[in-house]
N, C-alpha and C positions, 0 to 999 in steps of 0.2 A: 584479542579477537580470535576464533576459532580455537579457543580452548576447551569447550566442551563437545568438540568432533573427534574424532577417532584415528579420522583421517581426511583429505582433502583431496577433491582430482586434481587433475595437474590440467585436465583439457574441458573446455564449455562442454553443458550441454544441452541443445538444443530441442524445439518443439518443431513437428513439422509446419513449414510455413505455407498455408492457405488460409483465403479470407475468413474460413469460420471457427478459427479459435479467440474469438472473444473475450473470453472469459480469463485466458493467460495474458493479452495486450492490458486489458487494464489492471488487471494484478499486478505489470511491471509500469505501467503509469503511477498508480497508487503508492508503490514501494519506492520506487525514484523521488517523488516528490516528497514524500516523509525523510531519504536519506539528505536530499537536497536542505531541507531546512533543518536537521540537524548538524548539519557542515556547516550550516551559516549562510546558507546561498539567502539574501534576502531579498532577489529578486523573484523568487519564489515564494515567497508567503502569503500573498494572492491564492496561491493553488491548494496553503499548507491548508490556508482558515476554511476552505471547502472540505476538504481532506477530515480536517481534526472533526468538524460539526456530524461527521461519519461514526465516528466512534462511539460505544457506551462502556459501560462499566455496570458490571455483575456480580454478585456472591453465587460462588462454586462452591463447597462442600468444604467453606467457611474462610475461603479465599477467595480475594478480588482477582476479577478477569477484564481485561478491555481487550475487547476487538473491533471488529467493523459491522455495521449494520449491513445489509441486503435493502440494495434499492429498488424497489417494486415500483417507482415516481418517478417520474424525469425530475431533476432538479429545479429547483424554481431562481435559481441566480443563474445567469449566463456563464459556462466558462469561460470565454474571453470579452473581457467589455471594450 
């Protein structure tokens, strides 16, 4: 892990914390719950199977890409039932 860095900080680093950075809170939602289920956490896979239905897959310039979709919909499943 971290072999294709250069270098690595030794210290966090931080976003300023005010209610309207959005857009970072759930980037580290999203990215938690993806690490969580690959560690095996299975009481997380409830969050993964919303998480993964996020994703597509693309041809790039003759290479597959997956990322995450842009949700412009409130979700139609409950996060917490």
């Amino acid at each position: 892990m971290g072999k294709g860095y250069d270098s690595i900080l030794r210290i966090p680093l931080f976003a300023v914390s005010q209610g309207h950075n959005y857009g970072l809170q759930l980037a580290d939602l999203v990215t938690t719950v993806i690490a969580l289920n690959f560690q095996g956490q299975k009481e997380f896979r409830p969050l993964w199977g919303i998480v993964k239905k996020m994703f597509y897959t693309t041809d790039v310039g003759g290479n597959r890409q997956t990322s995450l979709k842009v949700m412009r919909e409130k979700p139609r499943e409950p996060w917490c039932a």
